[in-house]
N, C-alpha and C positions, 0 to 999 in steps of 0.2 A: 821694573826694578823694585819697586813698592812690596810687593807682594815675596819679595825674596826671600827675608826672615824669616815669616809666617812658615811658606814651603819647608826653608832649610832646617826649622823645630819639628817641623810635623815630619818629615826625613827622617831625622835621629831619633824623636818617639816612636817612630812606626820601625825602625830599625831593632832601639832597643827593645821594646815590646815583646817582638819575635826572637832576641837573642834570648830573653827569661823565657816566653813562650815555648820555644825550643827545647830550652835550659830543666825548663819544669816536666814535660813532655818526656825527655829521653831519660831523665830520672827515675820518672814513673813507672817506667816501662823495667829497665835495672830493678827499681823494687819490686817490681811483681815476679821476674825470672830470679830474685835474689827469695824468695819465698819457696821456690821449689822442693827442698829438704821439709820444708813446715807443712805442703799440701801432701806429701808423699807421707805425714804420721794419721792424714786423716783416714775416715772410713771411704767407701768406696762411692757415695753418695755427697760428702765430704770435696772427695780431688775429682769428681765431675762438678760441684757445683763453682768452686773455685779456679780452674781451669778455663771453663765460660767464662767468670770472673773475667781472669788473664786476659783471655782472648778479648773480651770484650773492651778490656784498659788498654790494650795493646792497638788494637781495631783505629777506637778514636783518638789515641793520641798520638795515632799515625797519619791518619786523616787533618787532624789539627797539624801536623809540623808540613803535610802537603799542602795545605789549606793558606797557612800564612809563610810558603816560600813561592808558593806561584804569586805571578803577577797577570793581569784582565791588561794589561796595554803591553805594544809591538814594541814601544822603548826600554821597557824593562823598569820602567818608573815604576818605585814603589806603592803597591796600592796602598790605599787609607784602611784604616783596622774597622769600621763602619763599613765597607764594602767587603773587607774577607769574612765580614759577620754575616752580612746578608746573602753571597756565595754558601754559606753553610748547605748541606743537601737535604731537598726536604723529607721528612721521618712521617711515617704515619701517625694518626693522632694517640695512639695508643705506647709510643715509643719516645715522644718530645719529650715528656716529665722526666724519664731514664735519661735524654739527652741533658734537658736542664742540669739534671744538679750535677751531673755528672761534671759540667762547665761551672757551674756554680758553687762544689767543690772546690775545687781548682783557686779560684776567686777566695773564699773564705778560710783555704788555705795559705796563700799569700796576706791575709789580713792576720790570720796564727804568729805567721815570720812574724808579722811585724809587734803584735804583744809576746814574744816570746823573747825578740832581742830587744824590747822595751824592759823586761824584768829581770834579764842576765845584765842588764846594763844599770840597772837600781835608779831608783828615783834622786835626781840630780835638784839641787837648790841652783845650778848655774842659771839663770835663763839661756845664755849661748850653749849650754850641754844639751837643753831641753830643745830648742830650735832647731841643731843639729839631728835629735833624734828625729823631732818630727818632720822634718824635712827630706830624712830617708824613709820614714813610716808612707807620706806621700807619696812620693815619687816610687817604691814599691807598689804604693794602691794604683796610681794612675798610669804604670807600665799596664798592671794587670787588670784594667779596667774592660781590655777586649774580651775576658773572659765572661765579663757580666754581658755585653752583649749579646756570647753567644748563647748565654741561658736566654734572653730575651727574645733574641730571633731561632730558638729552638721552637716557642711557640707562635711569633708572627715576625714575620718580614714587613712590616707597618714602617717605611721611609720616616713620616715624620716623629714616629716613636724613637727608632736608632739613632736619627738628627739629633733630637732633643736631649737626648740622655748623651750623648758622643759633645756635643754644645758643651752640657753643665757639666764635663766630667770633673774638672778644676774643681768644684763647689762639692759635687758629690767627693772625689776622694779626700778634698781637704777632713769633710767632716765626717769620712768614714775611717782615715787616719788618727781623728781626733779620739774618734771613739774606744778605736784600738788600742790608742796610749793606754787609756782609762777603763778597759773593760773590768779588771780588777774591783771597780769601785759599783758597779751595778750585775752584774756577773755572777753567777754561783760557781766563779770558780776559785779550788785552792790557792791560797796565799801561800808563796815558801818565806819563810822568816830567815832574817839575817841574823 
C-alpha cells in the first residue's frame, strides 16, 4: 500500500503524456495533408522533395502514437515512458540524427507553447499570476519530457543514461520552464510591444 501514490502519479503522467503525445502526433499529421494545395504550387523537384517530407512526418508520428498506446505487460499496465523510449526501433547509424531532432523538435516545440502563451498572457506583477503560469509552463515541459528521451535513445539505449535523466526530470523541467518564461531576456528573439 506504500507504494500506491507513487504508481497512481506515475499512471496519470504516463496517461497524460500520451493524451498530448497523441494530441501533438495527429496534429502533425493534419498539418502536413493541410499543406497539400502549398506542395501542389511547387516545382516538380519541390512536391517530390516535400511529399518524402510528408511521408516521412507521417511514417514516425505514426510509429510514436503505436509506440506509446502499446503496452510490454499481459495486464495491460501501463508501461513507464522510459521503457516506450527504449522500445524505440533501432535506426542505422546514419538515420538516428534525422530520428533525433525529428523528436527533439517535437520537445522544443512544446517549450515554443509555453514562451508563446507566456507572452500573449503579458508579464504579470501578481506573484499568484506568475506561479500559475509557471506551473502550466512545467507541467507542459514534464508531460513532454518523453520526447527528449526519445532523441536520447535515438542514439543509445544506455539504461542508466534514460534512469538518470527519467530521475531528474522534475529538476530538468523545472529549469527548462524557467527558462522558457524568460527566453525573451537572453534570446535574439522579437519583442511585440504593448
Amino acid at each position: 500500500m506504500k507504494g500506491l501514490p507513487k504508481q497512481i502519479l506515475e499512471t496519470i503522467e504516463g496517461i497524460a503524456g500520451r493524451i498530448l503525445g497523441a494530441a501533438l502526433a495527429v496534429s502533425a499529421i493534419l498539418v502536413c495533408f493541410l499543406q497539400i494545395d502549398e506542395i501542389q504550387k511547387l516545382n516538380l523537384f519541390g512536391q517530390i522533395a516535400s511529399w518524402l517530407l510528408v511521408v516521412l512526418v507521417c511514417l514516425m508520428e505514426t510509429m510514436y502514437v503505436l509506440l506509446i498506446l502499446t503496452t510490454s505487460n499481459a495486464d495491460a499496465v501501463i508501461s513507464p515512458i522510459p521503457e516506450v523510449a527504449m522500445r524505440q526501433p533501432r535506426l542505422p547509424k546514419l538515420l538516428r540524427p534525422i530520428a533525433a531532432v525529428f523528436w527533439l523538435a517535437h520537445f522544443l516545440f512544446i517549450i515554443a507553447l509555453i514562451y508563446i502563451s507566456h507572452e500573449s498572457w503579458g508579464t504579470s506583477s501578481s506573484w499568484a499570476v506568475w506561479s500559475g503560469e509557471y506551473f502550466l509552463a512545467f507541467l507542459f515541459d514534464f508531460l513532454a519530457f518523453g520526447y527528449l528521451l526519445f532523441a536520447v535513445t535515438s542514439f543509445t539505449k544506455e539504461a542508466k543514461i534514460i534512469s538518470n535523466l527519467w530521475k531528474h526530470r522534475a529538476l530538468i523541467s523545472s529549469l527548462i520552464a524557467l527558462l522558457s518564461m524568460y527566453a525573451p531576456s537572453f534570446l535574439p528573439i522579437q519583442h511585440h510591444v504593448n
